[in-house]
N, C-alpha and C positions, 0 to 999 in steps of 0.2 A: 953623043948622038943617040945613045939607045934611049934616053928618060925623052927627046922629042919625039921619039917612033912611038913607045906609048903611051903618052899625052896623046896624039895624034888618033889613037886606035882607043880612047877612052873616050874623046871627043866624036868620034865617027859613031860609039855604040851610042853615045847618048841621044844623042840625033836620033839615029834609028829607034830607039827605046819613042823616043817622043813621037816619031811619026807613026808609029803602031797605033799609039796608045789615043791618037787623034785629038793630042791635048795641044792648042796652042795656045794660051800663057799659061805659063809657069810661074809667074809672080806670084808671093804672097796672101796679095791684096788685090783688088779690081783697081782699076784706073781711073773708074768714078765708080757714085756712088748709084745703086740699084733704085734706092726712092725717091731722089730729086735731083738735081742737074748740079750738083758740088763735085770736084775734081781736085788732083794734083795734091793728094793727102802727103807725100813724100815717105809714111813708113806706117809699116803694121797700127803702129798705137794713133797715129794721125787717123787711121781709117777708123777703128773701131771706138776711137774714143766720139767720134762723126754719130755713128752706130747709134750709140749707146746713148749718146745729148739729144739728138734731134728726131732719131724714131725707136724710142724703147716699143720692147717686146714685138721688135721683127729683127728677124732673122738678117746676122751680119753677113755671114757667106750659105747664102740661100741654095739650097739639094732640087735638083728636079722637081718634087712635087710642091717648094715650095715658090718653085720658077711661076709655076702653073698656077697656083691654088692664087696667090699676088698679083699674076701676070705682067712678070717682071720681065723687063727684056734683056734676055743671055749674052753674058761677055765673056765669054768662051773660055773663062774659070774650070780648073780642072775638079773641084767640087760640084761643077754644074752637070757632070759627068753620069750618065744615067747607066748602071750596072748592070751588065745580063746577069740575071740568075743562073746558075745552072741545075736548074730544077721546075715543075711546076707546080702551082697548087690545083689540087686535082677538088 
């Protein structure tokens, strides 16, 4: 009984970790692909091998300014995750 209590309390922080963090998916990969309408890669190497044949030299898992600079449309990728600094440039 005690290893389901915390499983149970492992399970409950990661949730909370995740709803902080305002990430929803957590997967690997995106679901489709950022440049054209292909889908259902089934694993990491399915994705980037995609990548990497059909649009060299763009960005596989694309960072905020490359969301923008592309104008890609965001699929809530936890790499698409724009970073507060904590600092300014003055």
């Amino acid at each position: 009984m005690k290893i389901l209590e915390v499983r149970t309390y492992q399970c409950k922080r990661y949730y909370a970790y995740r709803k902080t963090m305002k990430i929803v998916n957590m997967s690997s990969f995106p679901p489709k692909c950022y440049y054209c309408d292909s889908k259902n890669f089934g694993s990491v190497d399915g994705y980037e091998r995609h990548v990497v044949t059909r649009h060299p030299n763009l960005p596989g898992y694309p960072g905020p300014a490359d969301i923008k600079y592309y104008r890609l449309e965001k699929q809530d990728m936890y790499w698409e995750r724009e970073i507060k600094a904590d600092f300014e440039w003055k």
